[in-house]
C-alpha positions in Angstrom: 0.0 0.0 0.0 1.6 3.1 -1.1 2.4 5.9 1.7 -0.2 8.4 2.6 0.1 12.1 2.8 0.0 12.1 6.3 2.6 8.7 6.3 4.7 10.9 4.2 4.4 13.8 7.3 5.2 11.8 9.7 8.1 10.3 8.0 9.4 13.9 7.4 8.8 15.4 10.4 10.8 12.4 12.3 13.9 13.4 9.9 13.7 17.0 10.5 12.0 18.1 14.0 15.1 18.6 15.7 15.1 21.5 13.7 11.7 23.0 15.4 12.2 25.3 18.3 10.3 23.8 21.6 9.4 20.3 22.8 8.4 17.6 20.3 4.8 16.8 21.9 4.2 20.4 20.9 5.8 20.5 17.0 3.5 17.1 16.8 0.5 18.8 17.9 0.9 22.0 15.8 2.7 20.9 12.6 0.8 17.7 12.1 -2.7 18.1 14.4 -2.0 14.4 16.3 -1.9 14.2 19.7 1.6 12.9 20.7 0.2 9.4 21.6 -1.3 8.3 17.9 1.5 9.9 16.5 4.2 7.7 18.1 1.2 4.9 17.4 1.2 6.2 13.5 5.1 5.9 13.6 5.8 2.6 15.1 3.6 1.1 12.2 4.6 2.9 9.3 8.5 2.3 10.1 7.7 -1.2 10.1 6.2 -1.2 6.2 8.3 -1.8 3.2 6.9 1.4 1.9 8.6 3.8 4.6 11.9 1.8 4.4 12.1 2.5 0.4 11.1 6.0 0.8 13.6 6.5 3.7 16.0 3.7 4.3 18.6 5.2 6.8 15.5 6.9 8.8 13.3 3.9 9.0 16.5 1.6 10.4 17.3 4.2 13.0 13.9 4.2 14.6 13.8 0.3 14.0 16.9 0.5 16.0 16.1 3.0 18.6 12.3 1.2 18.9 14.6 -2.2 19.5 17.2 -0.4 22.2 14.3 0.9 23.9 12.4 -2.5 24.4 15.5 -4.1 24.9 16.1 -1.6 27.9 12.5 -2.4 28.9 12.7 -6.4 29.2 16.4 -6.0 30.7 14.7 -3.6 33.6 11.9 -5.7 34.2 14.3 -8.8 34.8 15.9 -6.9 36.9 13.1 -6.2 39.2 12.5 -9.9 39.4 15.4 -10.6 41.5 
């Protein structure tokens, strides 16, 4: 299924919002009108389509790999509470 408009938004504005003055929840709620939740929903599917890795390769395997570190960080912590 080919990328949206809004896909293609999102992808953009993951590449590029470092560049926007102030805190990311607000450049998501005024640059693309989603809250900050069902944008970060929005974003963990479309990285994970074939669609938003041919658009943008390197971008889509540096989430991947920051989405991976993060649950890997997650699952590590948790063990660690176990003991």
């Amino acid at each position: 299924m080919p990328l949206s408009d809004r896909d293609l938004a999102i992808l953009a504005f993951e590449g590029e919002w470092r560049r926007h003055a102030g805190a990311k929840e607000e450049a998501i709620r005024a640059d693309l009108g989603l809250s900050p939740a069902r944008y970060y929903q929005l974003l963990g599917r479309l990285i994970d389509t074939a669609d938003a890795q041919a658009h943008d390769p390197m971008l889509v395997k540096r989430l991947r790999r920051l989405r991976d570190a993060r649950a890997l960080a997650r699952v590590g912590h948790a063990a660690g509470d176990l003991h």
